[in-house]
N, C-alpha and C positions, 0 to 999 in steps of 0.2 A: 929472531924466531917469528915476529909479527910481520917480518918482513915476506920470508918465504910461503907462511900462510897467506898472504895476502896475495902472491905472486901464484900459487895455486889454486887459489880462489876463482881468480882473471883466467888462468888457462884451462879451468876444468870450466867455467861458461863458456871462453871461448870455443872449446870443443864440443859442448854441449853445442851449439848454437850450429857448427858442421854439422852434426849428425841430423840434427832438428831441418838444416838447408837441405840434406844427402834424402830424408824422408819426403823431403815434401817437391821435389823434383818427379822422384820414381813417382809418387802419386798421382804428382798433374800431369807426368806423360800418361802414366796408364790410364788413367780418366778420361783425356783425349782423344786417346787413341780410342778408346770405348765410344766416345761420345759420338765420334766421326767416323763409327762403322757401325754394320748389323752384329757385330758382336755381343753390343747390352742385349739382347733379345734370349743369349746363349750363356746369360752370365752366373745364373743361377741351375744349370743342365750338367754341370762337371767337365766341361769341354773345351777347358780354357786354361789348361792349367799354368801355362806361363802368366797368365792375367792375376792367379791367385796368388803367385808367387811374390809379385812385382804389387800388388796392394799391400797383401800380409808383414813384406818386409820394407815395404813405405810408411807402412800404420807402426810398426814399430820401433823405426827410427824416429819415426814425427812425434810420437808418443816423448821416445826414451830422450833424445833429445830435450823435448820443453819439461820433464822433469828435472835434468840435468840443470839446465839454465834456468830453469825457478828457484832450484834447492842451488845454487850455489851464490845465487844473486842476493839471495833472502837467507841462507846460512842454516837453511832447512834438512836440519841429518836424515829427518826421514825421508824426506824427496830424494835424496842422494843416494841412501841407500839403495829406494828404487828403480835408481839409475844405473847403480852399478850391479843390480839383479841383471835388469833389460841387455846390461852391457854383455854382460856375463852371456845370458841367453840370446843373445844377438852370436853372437862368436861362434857357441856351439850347434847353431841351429845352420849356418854357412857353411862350417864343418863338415856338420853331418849331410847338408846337402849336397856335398861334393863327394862323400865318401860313398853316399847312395849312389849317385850319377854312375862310379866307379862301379859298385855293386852290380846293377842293373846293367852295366857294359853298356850307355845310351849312344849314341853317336850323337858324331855332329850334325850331318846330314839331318838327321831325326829332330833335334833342335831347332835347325833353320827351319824346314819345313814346318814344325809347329808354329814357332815365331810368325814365319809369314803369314799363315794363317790367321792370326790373332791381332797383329799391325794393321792401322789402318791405310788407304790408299795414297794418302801422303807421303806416308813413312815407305810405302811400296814403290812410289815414283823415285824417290828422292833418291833409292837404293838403284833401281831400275836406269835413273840418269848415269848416276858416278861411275858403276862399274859396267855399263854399256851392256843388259842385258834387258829381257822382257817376261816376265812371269815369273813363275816359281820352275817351270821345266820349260819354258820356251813358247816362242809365237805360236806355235800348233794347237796348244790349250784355248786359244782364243778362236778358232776357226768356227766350230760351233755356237760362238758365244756374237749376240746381236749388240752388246755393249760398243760403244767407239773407244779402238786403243790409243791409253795416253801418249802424248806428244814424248814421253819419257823412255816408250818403245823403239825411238829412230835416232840416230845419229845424221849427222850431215858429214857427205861426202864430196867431193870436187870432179868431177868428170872434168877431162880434158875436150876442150871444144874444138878447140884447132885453125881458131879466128885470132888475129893482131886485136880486136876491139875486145871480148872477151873470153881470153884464153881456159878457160875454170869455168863448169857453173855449177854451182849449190845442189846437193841433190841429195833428197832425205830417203837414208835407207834403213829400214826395219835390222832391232835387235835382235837375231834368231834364236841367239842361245838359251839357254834358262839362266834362275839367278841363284837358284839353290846352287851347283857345282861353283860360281862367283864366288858366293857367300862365302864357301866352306874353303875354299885357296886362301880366299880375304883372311878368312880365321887363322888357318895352319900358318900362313906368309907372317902373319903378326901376332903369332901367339905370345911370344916372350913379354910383349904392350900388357895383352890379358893378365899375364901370370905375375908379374910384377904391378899392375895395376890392383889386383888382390890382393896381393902379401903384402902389399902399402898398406890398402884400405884394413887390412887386419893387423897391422903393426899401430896404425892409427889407433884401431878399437880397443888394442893392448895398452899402448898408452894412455887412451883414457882411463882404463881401468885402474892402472898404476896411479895415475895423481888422483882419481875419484876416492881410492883407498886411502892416500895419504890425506886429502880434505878433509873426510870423516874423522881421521886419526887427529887429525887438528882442531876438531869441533869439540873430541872426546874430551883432548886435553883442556881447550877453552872453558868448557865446563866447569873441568875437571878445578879449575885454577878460580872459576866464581864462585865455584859451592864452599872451597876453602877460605875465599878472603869472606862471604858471606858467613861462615859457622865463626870467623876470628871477629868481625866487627860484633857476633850477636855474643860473643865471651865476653869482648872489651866493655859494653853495654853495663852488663850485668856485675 
């Protein structure tokens, strides 16, 4: 019996410690991504709503996490409890955000383009490189605009020259398309990744919930088994 309480001990920290790592990632992206754009200027304006999504449920993993790995390292019922509150409302709150999504009928489209929105220019390059696009709808948004287009705008192409000395030369030509239409093939082409990447991460949060409840139950008993040998020794006493 000490044995598997102890073996749940280790894996309800160890899980705690994932969620505590899973919290504090989504954070230092979305801080970055704030810090490296004019979005902090808009963060408090209600205009951001991917930004409030990606802190709210950063802060509640980082929270529910280090209560976890406190109370299980330290054998803290009530920490644990807490944990398996957060756990609980962690689950239901992913739920119900997928059921609204549902609700509301959002698209994807409508997603990407908010995200882009919200992402800072790095994150816009980087995306801009891979999938060989420029903007959110294409180089034409840029015409008006006196900024210089990232080097992440052009691909290089080969023109044939039709010389023995150099047959090929390098020639960098603009990404016309937009990256919103990209994005959203990107999504549909690898949905099963997403949707199994979810029902992981919430098969995950199940499990912890399951050995958090058994922890407690193990704490209960522990108690349960000091209070008795402590009320025998204070009979033996007397």
């Amino acid at each position: 019996m000490g044995c598997i309480a102890g073996l749940v001990k280790h894996l309800v920290c160890l899980l705690a410690f994932l969620t505590w790592l899973t919290g504090s990632i989504i954070i230092a992206y979305t801080l970055w991504a704030l810090g490296t754009s004019s979005n902090m200027k808009r963060l408090f304006t209600g205009t951001l709503p991917l930004t409030y999504v990606g802190l709210g449920l950063g802060s509640l993993l980082f929270i529910n996490g280090l209560l976890g790995w406190m109370g299980s390292y330290k054998r803290g019922g009530c920490m644990l409890k807490m944990f398996l509150f957060f756990c609980v409302l962690t689950i239901a709150a992913e739920i119900g955000g997928i059921i609204s999504l549902s609700i509301l009928k959002t698209k994807v489209s409508d997603i990407v383009e908010q995200g882009w929105d919200e992402v800072n220019q790095r994150t816009r390059n980087l995306v801009q490189e891979q999938l060989q696009c420029c903007g959110i709808t294409g180089l034409a948004e840029f015409a008006n605009n006196t900024d210089p287009i990232d080097e992440s705008c052009y691909h290089i192409e080969y023109k044939i020259n039709g010389t023995s000395v150099d047959p090929k030369i390098p020639e960098r030509v603009p990404n016309r398309i937009g990256c919103k239409p990209q994005l959203v093939d990107w999504i549909f082409k690898h949905k099963m990744y997403w949707i199994s990447s979810f029902a992981g991460f919430l098969l995950f949060q199940v499990f912890t919930v399951l050995l958090t409840v058994s922890a407690i139950n193990h704490l209960k008993v522990r108690s349960s088994s000091m209070e008795s040998l402590d009320e025998h020794q204070t009979i033996t006493y007397m």
